[in-house]
C-alpha positions in Angstrom: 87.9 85.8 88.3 91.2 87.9 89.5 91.4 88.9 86.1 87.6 90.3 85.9 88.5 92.3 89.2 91.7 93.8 88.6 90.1 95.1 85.0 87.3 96.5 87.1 89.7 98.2 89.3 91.2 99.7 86.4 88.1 101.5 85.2 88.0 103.1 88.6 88.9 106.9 89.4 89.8 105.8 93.2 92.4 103.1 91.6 94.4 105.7 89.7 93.9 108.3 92.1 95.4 106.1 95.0 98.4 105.0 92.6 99.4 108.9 92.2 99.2 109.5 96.0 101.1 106.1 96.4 104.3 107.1 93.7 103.8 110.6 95.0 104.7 109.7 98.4 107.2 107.0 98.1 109.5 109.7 96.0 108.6 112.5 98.6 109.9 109.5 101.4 113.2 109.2 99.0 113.7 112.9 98.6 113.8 113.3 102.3 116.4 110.3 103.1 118.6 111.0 100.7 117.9 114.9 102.1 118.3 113.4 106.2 115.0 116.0 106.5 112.9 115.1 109.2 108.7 115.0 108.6 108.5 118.0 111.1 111.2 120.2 109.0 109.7 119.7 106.0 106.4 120.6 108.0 107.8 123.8 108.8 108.7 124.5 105.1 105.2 124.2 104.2 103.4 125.8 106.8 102.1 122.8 108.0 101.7 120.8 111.2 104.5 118.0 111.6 101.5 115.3 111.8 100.2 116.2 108.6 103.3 115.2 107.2 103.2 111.7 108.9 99.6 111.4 108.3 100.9 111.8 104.1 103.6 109.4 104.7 101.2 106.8 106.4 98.5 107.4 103.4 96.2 109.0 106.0 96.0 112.1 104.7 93.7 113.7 101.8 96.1 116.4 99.5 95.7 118.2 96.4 98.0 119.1 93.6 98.9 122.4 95.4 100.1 120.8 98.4 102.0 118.4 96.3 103.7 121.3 94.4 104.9 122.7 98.1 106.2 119.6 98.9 108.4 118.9 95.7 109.5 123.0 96.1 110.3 122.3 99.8 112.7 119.2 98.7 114.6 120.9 96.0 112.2 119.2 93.7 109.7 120.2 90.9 106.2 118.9 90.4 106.1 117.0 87.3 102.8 115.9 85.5 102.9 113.2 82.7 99.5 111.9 80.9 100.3 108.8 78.8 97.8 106.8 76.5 96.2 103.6 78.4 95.9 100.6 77.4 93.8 99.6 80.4 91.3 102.3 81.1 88.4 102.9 78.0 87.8 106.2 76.3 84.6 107.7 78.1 
């Protein structure tokens, strides 16, 4: 039964799409300890309210693949895309 609903999960955009944000933002939270930056400098950097940037960091907020390339440029970082056969998800 588990089984049958984790494999339906997997055939869901949301599913993957949450995982992304999810390893997105715990290496963005990383970046910034090992940085000592606090949420509202990194704000700053971006043009961006210091609440957006706890609203990412609490999963709150909704952000695209631009905003994620600001972030990574802001850390020191670059924006790195990978697309990887699946052995989970079925060709459409």
């Amino acid at each position: 039964m588990i089984s049958d609903m984790i494999r339906w999960a997997e055939q869901r955009e949301d599913y993957w799409l949450e995982g992304i944000k999810i390893e997105f933002v715990e290496k963005m939270l990383q970046r910034m300890e090992e940085l000592k930056m606090e949420p509202a400098v990194l704000a700053e950097k971006i043009g961006r309210k210091p609440d957006y940037i706890k609203r990412i960091l609490r999963g709150t907020a909704k952000f695209d693949m631009v905003l994620m390339a600001r972030i990574a440029m802001a850390l020191g970082c670059e924006l790195v895309v990978n697309m990887e056969t699946s052995k989970t998800i079925k060709n459409l």
